[in-house]
C-alpha positions in Angstrom: 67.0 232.7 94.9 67.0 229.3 96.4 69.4 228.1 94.0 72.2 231.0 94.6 75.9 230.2 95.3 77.4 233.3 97.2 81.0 234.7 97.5 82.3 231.2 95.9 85.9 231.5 96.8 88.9 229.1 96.3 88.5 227.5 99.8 85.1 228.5 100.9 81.5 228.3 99.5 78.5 230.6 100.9 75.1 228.5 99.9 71.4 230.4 100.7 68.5 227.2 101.6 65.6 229.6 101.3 61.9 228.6 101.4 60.2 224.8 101.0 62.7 221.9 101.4 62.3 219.0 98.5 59.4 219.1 95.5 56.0 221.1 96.1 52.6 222.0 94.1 52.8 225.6 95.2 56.4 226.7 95.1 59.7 225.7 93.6 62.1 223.9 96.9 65.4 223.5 97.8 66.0 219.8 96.9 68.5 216.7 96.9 69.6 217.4 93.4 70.1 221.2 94.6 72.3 219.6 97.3 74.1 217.3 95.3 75.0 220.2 93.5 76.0 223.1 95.8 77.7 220.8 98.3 78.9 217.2 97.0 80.4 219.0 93.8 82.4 221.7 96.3 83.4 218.7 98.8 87.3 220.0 99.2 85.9 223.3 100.4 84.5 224.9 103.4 81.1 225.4 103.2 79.0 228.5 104.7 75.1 227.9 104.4 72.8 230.2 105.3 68.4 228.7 106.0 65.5 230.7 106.0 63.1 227.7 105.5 59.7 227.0 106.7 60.4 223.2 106.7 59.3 220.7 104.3 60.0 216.9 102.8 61.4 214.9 106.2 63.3 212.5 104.0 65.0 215.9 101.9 66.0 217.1 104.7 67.6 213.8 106.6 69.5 213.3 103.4 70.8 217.5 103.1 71.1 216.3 106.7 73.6 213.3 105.6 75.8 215.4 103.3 76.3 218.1 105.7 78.0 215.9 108.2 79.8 213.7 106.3 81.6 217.0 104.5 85.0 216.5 104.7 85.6 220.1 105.3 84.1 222.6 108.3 80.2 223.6 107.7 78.8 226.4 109.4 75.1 226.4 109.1 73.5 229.9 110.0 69.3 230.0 110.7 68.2 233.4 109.7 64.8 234.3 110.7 63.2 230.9 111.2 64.1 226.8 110.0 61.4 225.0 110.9 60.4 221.4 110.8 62.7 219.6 107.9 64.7 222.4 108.1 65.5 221.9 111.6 67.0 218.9 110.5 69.4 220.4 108.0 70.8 223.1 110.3 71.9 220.6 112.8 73.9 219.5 110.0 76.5 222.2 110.5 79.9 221.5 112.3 78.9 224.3 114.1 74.9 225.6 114.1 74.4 229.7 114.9 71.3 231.2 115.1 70.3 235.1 114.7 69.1 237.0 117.9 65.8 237.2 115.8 65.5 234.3 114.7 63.1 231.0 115.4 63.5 227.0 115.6 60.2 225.1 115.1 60.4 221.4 115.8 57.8 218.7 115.9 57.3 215.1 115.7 57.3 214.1 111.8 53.5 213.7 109.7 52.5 212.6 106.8 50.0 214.0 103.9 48.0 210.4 103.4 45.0 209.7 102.7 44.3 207.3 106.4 42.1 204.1 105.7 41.2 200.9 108.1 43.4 198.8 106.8 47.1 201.4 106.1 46.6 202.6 109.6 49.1 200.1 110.5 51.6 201.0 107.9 51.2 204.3 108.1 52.3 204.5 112.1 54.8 202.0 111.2 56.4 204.3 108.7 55.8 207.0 111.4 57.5 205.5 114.0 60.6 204.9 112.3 60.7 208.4 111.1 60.4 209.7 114.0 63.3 207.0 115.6 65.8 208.7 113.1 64.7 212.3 113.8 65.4 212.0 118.2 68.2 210.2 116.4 69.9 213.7 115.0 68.3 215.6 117.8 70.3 213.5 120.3 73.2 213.7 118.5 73.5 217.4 118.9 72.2 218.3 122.0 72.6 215.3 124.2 69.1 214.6 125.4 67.9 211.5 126.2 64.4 209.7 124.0 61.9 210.8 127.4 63.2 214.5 127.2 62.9 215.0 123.8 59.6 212.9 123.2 58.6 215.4 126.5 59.3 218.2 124.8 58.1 218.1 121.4 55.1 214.5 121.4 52.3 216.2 119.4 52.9 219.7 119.4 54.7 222.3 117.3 57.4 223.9 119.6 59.1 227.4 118.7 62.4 228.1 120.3 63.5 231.5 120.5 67.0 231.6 120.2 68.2 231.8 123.5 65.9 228.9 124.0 67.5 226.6 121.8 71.3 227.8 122.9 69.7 226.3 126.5 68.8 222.8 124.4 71.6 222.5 123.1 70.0 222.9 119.3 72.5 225.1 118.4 76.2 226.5 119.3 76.1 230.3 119.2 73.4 233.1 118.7 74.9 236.0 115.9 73.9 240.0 115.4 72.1 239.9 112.1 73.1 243.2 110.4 76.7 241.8 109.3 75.3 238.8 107.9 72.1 240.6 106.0 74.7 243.1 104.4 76.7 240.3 103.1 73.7 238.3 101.9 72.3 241.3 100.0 75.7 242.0 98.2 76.4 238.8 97.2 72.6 238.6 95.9 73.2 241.4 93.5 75.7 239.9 91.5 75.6 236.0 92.3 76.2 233.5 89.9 73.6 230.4 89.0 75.4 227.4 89.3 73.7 225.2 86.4 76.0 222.2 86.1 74.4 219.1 88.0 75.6 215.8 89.4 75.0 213.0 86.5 72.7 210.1 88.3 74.5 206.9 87.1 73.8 203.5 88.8 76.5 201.2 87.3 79.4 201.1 89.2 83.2 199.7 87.5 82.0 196.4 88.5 79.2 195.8 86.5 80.2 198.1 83.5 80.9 195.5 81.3 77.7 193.5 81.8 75.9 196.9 81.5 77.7 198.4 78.7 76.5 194.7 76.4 73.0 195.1 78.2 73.3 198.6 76.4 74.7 197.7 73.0 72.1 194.8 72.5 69.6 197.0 73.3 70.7 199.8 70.7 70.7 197.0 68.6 67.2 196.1 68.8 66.2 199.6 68.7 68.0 200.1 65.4 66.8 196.9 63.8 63.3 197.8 65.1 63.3 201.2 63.7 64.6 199.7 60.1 61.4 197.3 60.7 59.1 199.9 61.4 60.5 201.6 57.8 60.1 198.7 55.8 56.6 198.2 57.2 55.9 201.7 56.7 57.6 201.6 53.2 55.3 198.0 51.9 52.0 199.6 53.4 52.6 202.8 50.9 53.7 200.4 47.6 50.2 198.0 49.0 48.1 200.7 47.7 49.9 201.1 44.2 50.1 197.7 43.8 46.8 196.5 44.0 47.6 192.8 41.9 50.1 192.1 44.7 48.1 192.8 47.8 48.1 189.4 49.3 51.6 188.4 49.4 52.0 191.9 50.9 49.1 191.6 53.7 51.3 188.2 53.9 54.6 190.1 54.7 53.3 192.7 56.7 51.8 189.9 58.9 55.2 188.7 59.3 57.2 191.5 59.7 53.9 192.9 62.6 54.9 189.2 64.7 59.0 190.4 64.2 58.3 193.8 65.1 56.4 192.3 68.3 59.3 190.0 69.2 61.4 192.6 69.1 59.6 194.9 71.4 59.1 192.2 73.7 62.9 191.4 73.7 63.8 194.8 74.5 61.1 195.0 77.4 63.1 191.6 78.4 66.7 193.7 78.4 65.3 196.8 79.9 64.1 194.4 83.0 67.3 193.0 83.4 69.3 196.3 83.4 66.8 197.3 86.2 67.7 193.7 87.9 71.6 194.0 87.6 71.2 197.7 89.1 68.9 196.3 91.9 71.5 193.9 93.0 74.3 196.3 92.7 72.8 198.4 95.4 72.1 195.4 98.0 75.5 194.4 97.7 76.9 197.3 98.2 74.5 198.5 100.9 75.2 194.8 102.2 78.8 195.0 102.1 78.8 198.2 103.9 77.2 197.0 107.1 79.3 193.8 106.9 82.3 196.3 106.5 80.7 198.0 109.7 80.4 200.9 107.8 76.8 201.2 108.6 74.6 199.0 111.1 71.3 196.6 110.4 69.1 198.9 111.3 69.9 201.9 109.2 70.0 199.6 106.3 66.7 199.8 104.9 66.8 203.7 105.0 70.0 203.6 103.2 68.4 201.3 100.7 65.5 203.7 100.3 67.6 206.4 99.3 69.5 204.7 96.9 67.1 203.6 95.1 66.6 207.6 93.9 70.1 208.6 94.4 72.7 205.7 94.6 76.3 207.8 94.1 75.2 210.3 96.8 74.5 207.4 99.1 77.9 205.5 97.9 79.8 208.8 98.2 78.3 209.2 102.5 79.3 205.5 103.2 82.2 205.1 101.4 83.6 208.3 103.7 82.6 205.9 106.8 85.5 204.2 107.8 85.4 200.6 108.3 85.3 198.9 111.9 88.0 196.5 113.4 86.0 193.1 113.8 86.1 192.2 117.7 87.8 189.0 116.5 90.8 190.5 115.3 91.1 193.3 118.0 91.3 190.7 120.6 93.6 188.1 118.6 95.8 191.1 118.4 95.9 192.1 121.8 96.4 188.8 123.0 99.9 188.7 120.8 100.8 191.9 122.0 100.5 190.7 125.6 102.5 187.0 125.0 105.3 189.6 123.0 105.3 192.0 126.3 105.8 188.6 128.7 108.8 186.8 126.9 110.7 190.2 125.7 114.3 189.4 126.0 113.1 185.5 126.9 112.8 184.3 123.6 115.5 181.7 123.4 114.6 180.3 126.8 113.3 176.9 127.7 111.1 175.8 130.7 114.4 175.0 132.6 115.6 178.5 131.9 112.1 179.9 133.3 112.2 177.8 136.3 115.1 179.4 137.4 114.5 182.8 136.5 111.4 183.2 136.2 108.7 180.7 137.6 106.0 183.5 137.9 105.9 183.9 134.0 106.4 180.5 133.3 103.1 180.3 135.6 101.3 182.3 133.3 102.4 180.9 130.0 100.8 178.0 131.5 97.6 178.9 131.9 97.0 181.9 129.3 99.3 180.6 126.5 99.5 176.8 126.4 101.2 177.0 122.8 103.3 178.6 123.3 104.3 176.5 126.7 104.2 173.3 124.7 106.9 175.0 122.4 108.9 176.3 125.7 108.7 172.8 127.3 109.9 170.7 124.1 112.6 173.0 124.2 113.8 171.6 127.4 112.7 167.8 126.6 113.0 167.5 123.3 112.6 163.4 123.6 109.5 163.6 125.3 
């Protein structure tokens, strides 16, 4: 059922997130492609989503995490029961987070299923720590705790909040009656509908569609010629046997046509390299370009980066909704000329002589916070000097 889209309507979706979050050995999850679909394909509607989860992939559920608050539209996230762990995560995702009366939130510092040796010990904490940086992160965000309270409350321990518990943390907004939301779910449930269609993962952008789409056609190229090689070779080994009087200038040509058929396939490894290249560098410089843009900052960079290295439109989609920042360069060039307009309105066509009479005070300041614009007041007034 983890793939059920309830009581779709023309302005509001109802999603369930039930059991394991991302991939697993044991039981089929609620991943990022399951996201992708259910809620960046219904982006211009209100979203209703509904998690009994016992927690799972951390990374899963920071991204889930990602597309829930950058939805353009309201999202209600409801925990029924229990979200634990990565789904902890994704309910905080909500524009507004309830909980039922019965329900429980388990959070906990994040861990990793490694095999721990001498010499990744480092690496592994490493890749700890910074996992745990972005979970307070999200944690903060909703509830307003400072790092000591939060690393208080949950460094190296599971902790289960009751409900009333986490409405005292701040975790979550409201707590809900169950019975009105269980009667819903099981409706729905009897005659939902299994939404198949799924996002397609493309990595060239407009910009490098050109480049890409020759990449492509050379490639096809190869693959056809390669294929009509493969025949031909095919075709002299069968006549070699039928015509035994001629066997040497065949072994001769099938020699040659072994050494093209190698070229070929090591021409085509050479393309495939560089298509994985061009999209490489199409993701730094767009990831790049973002926290130039101030869209993002340095240090979420390399998480960014991670993720779009699996998933590049999803990631291009949440940054792209980030609106860019006013550089401190310009915001300050533009307040400055908003304060020389406010002190010379209705003075424009004066000269110094005209300020010394009327109005020394601003001539004063012209002086000292404006010397251009001075100069050009002054030569007004003494042209010849």
């Amino acid at each position: 059922m983890k793939n059920l889209i309830l009581n779709k309507k023309e302005d509001k979706v109802e999603i369930n997130i039930i059991g394991h979050i991302g991939s697993s050995l044991f039981s089929e999850g609620y991943t990022r492609e399951d996201a992708k679909r259910d809620i960046i394909e219904n982006r211009d509607k209100e979203l209703v989503v509904n998690i009994f989860s016992e927690g799972g992939s951390f990374y899963d559920g920071v991204f889930i995490y990602e597309i829930l608050k950058s939805h353009p539209k309201k999202v209600t996230t409801n925990i029924l029961s229990m979200a634990a762990s990565a789904a902890s995560i994704i309910a905080l995702g909500g524009s507004v987070v309830r909980m039922s009366k019965n329900a429980t939130l388990m959070i906990h510092e994040p861990s990793l299923y490694t095999s721990l040796t001498s010499t990744n010990a480092d690496e592994t904490k490493d890749v700890l720590d910074k996992a745990y940086n972005v979970l307070l992160n999200i944690y903060q965000s909703k509830t307003g705790m400072n790092d000591d309270e939060l690393r208080k409350l949950i460094d190296g321990k599971d902790v289960w909040l009751s409900s009333d518990e986490a409405l005292e943390y701040g975790f979550i907004d409201e707590v809900f009656e169950t019975k009105a939301v269980l009667m819903n779910l099981h409706k729905f449930a009897l005659d939902g509908e299994i939404i198949q269609n799924h996002l397609k993962n493309k990595l060239v952008d407009q910009m490098d569609l050109e480049k890409y789409t020759e990449l492509e056609n050379s490639l096809e190229e190869m693959n056809n010629k390669y294929s009509e090689l493969s025949s031909e070779l095919e075709s002299v080994k069968n006549e070699n046997a039928a015509l035994i009087g001629e066997k040497d200038d065949l072994e001769l040509s099938n020699l040659a046509l072994t050494e093209e058929k190698e070229g070929l396939e090591t021409e085509k490894c050479e393309l495939e390299n560089k298509i994985k290249e061009l999209e490489v560098e199409k993701i730094n410089t767009f990831i790049n370009n973002a926290v130039e843009d101030g869209r993002i900052t340095e240090p979420q960079k390399a998480d960014y980066l991670k993720l779009a290295e699996t998933d590049f439109d999803s990631v291009k989609n949440i940054i792209s909704s980030i609106p860019v920042r006013e550089k401190v360069a310009d915001f300050i060039s533009n307040k400055n000329e908003s304060k020389l307009e406010d002190l010379i309105k209705g003075k424009e066509k004066w000269d110094e002589i005209d300020f010394l009479k009327k109005d020394p005070e601003t001539l004063e300041k012209l002086k000292n916070e404006f010397p251009e614009k001075y100069s050009e007041i002054h030569k007004k007034a003494y042209p010849t000097l």
